[in-house]
C-alpha positions in Angstrom: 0.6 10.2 -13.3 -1.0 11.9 -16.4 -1.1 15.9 -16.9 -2.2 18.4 -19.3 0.6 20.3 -21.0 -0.6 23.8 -21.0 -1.5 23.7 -17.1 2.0 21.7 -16.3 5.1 21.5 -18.3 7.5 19.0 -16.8 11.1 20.8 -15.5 13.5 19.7 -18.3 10.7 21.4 -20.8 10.2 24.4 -18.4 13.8 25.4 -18.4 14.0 24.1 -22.6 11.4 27.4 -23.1 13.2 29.6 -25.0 14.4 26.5 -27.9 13.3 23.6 -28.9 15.3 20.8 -27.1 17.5 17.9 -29.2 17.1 14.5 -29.2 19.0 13.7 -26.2 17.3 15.8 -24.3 13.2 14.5 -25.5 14.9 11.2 -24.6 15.3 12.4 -20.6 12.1 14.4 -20.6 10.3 11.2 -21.9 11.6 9.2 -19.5 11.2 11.4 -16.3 7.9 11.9 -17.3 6.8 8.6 -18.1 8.6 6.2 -14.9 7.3 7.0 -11.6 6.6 5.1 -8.5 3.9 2.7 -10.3 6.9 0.7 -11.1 7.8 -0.1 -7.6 4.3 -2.4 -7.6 4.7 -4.4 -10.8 6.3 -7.1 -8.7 2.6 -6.8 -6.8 0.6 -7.1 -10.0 2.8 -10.6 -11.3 1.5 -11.9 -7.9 -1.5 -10.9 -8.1 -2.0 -11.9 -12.3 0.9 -14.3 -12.5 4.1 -14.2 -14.2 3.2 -14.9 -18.1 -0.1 -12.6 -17.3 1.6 -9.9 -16.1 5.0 -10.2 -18.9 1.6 -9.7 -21.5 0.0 -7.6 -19.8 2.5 -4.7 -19.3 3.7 -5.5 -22.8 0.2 -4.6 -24.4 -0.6 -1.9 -22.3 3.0 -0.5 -22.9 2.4 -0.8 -27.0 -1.7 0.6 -26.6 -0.1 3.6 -25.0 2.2 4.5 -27.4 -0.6 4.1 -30.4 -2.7 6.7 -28.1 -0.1 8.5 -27.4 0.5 8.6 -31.9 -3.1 9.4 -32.0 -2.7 12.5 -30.0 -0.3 14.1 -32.3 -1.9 13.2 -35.0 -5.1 15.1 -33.7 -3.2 17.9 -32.7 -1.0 18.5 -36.2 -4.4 18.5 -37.8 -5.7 21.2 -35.5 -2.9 23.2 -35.8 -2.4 24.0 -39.3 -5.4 26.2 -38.7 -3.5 29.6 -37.6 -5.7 30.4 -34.7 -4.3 27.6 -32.7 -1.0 27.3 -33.7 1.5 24.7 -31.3 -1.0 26.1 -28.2 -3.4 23.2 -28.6 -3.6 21.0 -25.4 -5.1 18.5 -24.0 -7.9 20.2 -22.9 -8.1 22.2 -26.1 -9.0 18.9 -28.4 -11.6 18.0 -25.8 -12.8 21.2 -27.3 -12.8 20.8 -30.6 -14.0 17.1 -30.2 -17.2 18.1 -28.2 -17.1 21.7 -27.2 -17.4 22.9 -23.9 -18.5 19.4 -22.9 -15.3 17.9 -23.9 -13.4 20.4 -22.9 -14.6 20.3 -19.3 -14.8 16.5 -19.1 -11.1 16.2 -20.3 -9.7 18.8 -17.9 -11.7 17.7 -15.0 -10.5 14.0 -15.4 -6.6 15.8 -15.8 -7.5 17.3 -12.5 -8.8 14.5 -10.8 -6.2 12.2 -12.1 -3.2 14.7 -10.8 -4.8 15.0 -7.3 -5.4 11.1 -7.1 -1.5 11.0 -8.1 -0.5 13.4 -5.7 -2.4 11.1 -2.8 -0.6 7.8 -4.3 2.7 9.5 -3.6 1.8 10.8 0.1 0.4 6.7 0.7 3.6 5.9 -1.0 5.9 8.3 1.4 3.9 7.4 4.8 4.0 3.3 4.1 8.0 3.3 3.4 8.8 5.9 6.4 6.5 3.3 8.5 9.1 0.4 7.0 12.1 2.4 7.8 10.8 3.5 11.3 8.3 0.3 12.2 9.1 0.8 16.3 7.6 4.4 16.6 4.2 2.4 16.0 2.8 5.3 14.2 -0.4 4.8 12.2 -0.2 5.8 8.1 -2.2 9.0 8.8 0.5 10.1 11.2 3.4 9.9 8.8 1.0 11.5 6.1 -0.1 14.6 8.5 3.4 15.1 9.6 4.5 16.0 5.8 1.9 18.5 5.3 3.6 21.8 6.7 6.3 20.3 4.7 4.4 19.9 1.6 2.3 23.3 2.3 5.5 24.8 2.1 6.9 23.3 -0.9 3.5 24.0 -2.8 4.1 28.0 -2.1 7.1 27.7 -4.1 6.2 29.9 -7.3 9.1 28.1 -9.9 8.8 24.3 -10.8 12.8 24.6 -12.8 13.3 25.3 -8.5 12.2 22.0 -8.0 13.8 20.2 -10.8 16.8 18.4 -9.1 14.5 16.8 -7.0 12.3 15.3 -9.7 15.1 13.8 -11.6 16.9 12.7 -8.1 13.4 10.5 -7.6 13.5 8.7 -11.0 17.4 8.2 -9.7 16.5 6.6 -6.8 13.7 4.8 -8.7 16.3 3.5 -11.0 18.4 2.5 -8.0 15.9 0.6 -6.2 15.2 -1.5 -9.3 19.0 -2.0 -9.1 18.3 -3.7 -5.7 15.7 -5.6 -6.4 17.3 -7.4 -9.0 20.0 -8.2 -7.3 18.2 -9.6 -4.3 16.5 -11.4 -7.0 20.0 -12.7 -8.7 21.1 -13.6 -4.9 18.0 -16.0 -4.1 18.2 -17.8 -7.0 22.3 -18.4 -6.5 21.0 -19.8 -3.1 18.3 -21.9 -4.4 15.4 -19.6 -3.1 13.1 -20.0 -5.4 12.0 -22.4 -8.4 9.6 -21.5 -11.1 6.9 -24.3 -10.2 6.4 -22.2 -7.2 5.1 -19.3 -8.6 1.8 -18.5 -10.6 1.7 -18.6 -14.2 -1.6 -17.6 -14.6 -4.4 -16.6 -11.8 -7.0 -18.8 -11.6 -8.8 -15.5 -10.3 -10.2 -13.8 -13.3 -10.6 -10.1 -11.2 -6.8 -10.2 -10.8 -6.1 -9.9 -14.4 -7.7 -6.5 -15.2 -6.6 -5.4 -11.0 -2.8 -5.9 -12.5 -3.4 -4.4 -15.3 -4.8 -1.3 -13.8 -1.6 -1.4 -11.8 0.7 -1.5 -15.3 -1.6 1.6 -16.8 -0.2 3.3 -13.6 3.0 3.1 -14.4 3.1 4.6 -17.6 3.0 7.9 -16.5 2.7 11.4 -18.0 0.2 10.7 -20.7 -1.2 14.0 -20.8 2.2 15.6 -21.3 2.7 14.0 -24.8 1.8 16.8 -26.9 4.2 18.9 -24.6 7.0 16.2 -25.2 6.1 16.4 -29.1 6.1 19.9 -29.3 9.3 20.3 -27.7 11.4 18.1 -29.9 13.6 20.1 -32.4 12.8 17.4 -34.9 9.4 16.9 -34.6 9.5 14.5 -37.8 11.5 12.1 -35.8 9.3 11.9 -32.2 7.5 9.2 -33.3 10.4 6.8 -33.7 12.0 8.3 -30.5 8.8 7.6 -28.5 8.6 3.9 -29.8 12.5 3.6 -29.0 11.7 5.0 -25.7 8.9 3.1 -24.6 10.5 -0.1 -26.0 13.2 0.6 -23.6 10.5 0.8 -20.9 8.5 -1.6 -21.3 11.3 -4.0 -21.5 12.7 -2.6 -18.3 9.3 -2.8 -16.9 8.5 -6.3 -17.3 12.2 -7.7 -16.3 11.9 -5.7 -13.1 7.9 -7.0 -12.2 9.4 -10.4 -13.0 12.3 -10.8 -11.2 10.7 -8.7 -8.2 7.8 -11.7 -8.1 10.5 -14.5 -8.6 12.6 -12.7 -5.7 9.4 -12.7 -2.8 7.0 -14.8 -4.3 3.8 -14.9 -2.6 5.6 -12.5 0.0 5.9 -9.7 -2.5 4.5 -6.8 -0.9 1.8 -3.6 -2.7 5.6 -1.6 -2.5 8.5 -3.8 -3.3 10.3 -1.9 -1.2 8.6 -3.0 1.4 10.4 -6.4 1.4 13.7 -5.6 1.3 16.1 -6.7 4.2 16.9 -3.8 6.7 20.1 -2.9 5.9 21.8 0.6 4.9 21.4 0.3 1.5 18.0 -0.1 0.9 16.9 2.1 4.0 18.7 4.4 1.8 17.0 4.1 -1.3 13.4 4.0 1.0 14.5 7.3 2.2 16.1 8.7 -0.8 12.7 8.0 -2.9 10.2 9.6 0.0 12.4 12.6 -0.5 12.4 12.5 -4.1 8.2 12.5 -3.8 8.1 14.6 -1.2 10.0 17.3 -3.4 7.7 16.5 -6.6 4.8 16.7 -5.2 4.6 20.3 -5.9 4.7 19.3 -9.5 1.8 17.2 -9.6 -0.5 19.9 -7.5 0.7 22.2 -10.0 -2.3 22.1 -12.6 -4.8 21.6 -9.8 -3.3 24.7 -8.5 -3.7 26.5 -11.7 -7.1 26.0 -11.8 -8.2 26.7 -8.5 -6.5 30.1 -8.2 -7.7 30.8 -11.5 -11.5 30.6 -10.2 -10.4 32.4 -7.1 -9.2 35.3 -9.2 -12.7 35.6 -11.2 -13.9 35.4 -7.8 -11.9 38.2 -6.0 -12.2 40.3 -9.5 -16.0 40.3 -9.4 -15.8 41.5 -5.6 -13.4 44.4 -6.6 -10.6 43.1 -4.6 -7.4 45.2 -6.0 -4.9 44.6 -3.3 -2.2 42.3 -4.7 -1.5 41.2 -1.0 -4.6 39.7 -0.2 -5.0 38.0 -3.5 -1.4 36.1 -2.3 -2.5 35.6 1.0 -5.7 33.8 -0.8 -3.1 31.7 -2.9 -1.2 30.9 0.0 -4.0 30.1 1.9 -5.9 27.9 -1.3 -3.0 25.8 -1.6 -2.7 25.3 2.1 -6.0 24.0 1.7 -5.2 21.5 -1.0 -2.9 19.9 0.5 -4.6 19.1 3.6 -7.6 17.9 2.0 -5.4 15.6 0.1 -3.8 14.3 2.9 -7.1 13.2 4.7 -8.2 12.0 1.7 -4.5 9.5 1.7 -5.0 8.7 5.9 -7.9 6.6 4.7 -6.6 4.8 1.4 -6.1 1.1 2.4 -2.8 -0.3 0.6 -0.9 1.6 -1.8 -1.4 -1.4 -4.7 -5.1 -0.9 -4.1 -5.4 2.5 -4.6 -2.8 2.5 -7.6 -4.7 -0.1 -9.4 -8.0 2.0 -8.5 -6.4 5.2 -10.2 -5.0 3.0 -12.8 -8.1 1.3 -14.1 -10.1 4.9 -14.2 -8.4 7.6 -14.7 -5.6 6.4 -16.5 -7.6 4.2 -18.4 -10.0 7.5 -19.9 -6.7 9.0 -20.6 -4.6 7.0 -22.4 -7.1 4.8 -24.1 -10.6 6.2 -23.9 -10.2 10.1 -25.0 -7.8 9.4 -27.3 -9.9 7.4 -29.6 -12.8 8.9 -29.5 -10.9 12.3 -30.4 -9.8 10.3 -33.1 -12.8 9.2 -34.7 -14.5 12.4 -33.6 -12.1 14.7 -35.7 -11.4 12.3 -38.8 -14.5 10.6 -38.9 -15.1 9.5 -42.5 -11.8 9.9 -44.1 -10.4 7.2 -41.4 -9.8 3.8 -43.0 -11.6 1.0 -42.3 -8.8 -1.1 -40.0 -8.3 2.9 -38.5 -11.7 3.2 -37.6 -11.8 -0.7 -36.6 -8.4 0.0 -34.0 -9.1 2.7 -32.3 -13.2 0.9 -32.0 -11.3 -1.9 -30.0 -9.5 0.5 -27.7 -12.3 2.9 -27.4 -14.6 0.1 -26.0 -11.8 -2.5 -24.3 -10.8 0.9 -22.3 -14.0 1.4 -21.0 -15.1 -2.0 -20.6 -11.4 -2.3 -18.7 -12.5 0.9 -16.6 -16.0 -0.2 -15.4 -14.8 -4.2 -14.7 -11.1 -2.9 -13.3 -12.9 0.1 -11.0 -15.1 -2.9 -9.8 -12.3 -5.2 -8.9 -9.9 -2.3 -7.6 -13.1 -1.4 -5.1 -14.0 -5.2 -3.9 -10.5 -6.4 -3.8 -9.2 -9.1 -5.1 
């Protein structure tokens, strides 16, 4: 999901501090940042859009994402040849200087929102799998979800995310390995004659599936926020740009083979999780259980900035009352997060289907980060001395994001 890189910096560029970090190693943070569980419902949104839809669709979005992410950095080395900024400018921070306070507020409050609503996909994400791996406790969703919040509460009152980092790069592992799976449940259908390309949809004849499946592929492309993090990091900053469109190449390409073959695999069986329709055998109970551990040790990491924020009001708060003892201000951290968490989780017992809420998030949030605010900062800060195909581009993504938002909010809501 998306998050702003002064209130979150992912582990590979926490413990990368103290020097800039080589190729190589802008390569990992990129992709760690950018694949998360969104990919596991591609095969979901070819069903839902069709094959050929959804092989477009994930390619465009993939390509729009990188041009946003391009516009980003070019925002930001504009800004910060003026001294008082420096490399410090974030996310947040062009809001700023786009539209003041307004933007400012606006853009960190969407970063907030976007982090919590990622944080709920991956307890929905966790309680749906540990229901697939354990379907005879007969166990509602909210049950699974409830039971990982002392876990979570606890994991949340960890004070270093480099702690945590192991676990984030053993989830894009197992993310990795249940592609692996996929595929080859895909490659051992069609060796039996399972499946025939007549039988599945090209294109929807449902014109709200389109923009729900492409909510879902905005999802996947994770991390949006931390791209002036990911730039800034890079020893060779001259170079990101080509490393970036290398990278997401790579992704993209990986992306679309993977929603394909999981859709050829299942058909009109393919399930909101992928996952979900695997036979019940060791290995991919395995990979089930090795990726709700991988979340359930990340999720730290996506509360992190919404963390931030809220203990940063509480101090104000305890600093106007006088409050000097350092012990109660941790017990009020402790007890803040605590808080957090469970309001998260009741907010998770009621989300319907994983799919759903993804293409929900997908087609709002996402969609005002990676498309929306980045062209409008855009025009905002070069205005005039833009040319005239600039100006025309980042028009057509300003208003196809929010035209995609408002129809793909509607469609995410209603169902499809």
């Amino acid at each position: 999901m998306e998050r702003d890189s002064k209130s979150i910096a992912t582990p590979l560029l926490e413990s990368q501090s103290s020097k800039r970090a080589s190729k190589l190693q802008t390569l990992g943070n990129i992709i760690v940042t950018v694949v998360g569980t969104g990919v596991l419902g591609l095969p979901y949104a070819f069903k839902i859009a069709g094959w050929v839809a959804g092989l477009l669709g994930v390619a465009v979005v993939g390509v729009s994402t990188y041009y946003c992410m391009l516009l980003l950095v070019t925002c930001r080395e504009s800004l910060a040849s003026e001294e008082t900024l420096g490399e410090s400018i974030t996310y947040g921070e062009l809001g700023y200087r786009a539209f003041g306070k307004t933007g400012r507020f606006v853009t960190e409050v969407i970063i907030v929102v976007a982090q919590c609503a990622g944080s709920i996909a991956y307890l929905v994400f966790i309680g749906q799998n540990i229901d697939s791996v354990f379907p005879d406790l007969g166990l509602s969703l909210a049950s699974y979800v409830f039971m990982l919040v002392p876990v979570e509460i606890g994991l949340t009152w960890i004070g270093s995310l480099s702690a945590l980092a192991p676990f984030s790069i053993f989830a894009d592992v197992c993310n990795v390995l249940a592609m692996g799976i996929v595929v080859k449940e895909d490659v051992q259908l069609a060796i039996e004659g399972g499946f025939s390309f007549g039988e599945r949809t090209t294109i929807t004849s449902n014109i709200g599936g389109l923009p729900f499946a492409a909510g879902m592929a905005i999802f996947c492309f994770e991390g949006f926020g931390m791209t002036l993090a990911l730039e800034n990091s890079m020893q060779d900053r001259a170079k990101f740009p080509i490393l970036l469109a290398q990278t997401f190449g790579g992704i993209t390409l990986v992306y679309i083979l993977f929603g394909f073959s999981g859709y050829m695999a299942f058909g009109e069986e393919t399930r909101d999780i992928v996952t979900l329709n695997l036979p019940r055998n060791w290995s991919s109970i395995a990979v089930q259980v090795g990726l709700c551990l991988g979340l359930m040790f990340t999720f730290p990491i996506m509360l992190h900035p919404v963390n931030e924020i809220v203990e940063e009001k509480l101090t104000k708060i305890i600093c106007r009352n006088n409050y000097d003892s350092t012990r109660l201000r941790s017990v009020d951290i402790y007890i803040s997060r605590a808080i957090v968490v469970v309001v998260l989780a009741v907010v998770a017992s009621f989300v319907p289907q994983f799919g759903i809420f993804a293409s929900f998030v997908g087609s709002t949030l996402c969609a005002m980060l990676s498309f929306v605010l980045p062209a409008t900062f855009h025009l905002k800060l070069f205005g005039s001395s833009l040319r005239f195909w600039q100006k025309a581009l980042d028009s057509i993504v300003l208003f196809c994001g929010l035209f995609f938002a408002v129809y793909g909010t509607y469609n995410a809501i209603v169902g499809v």
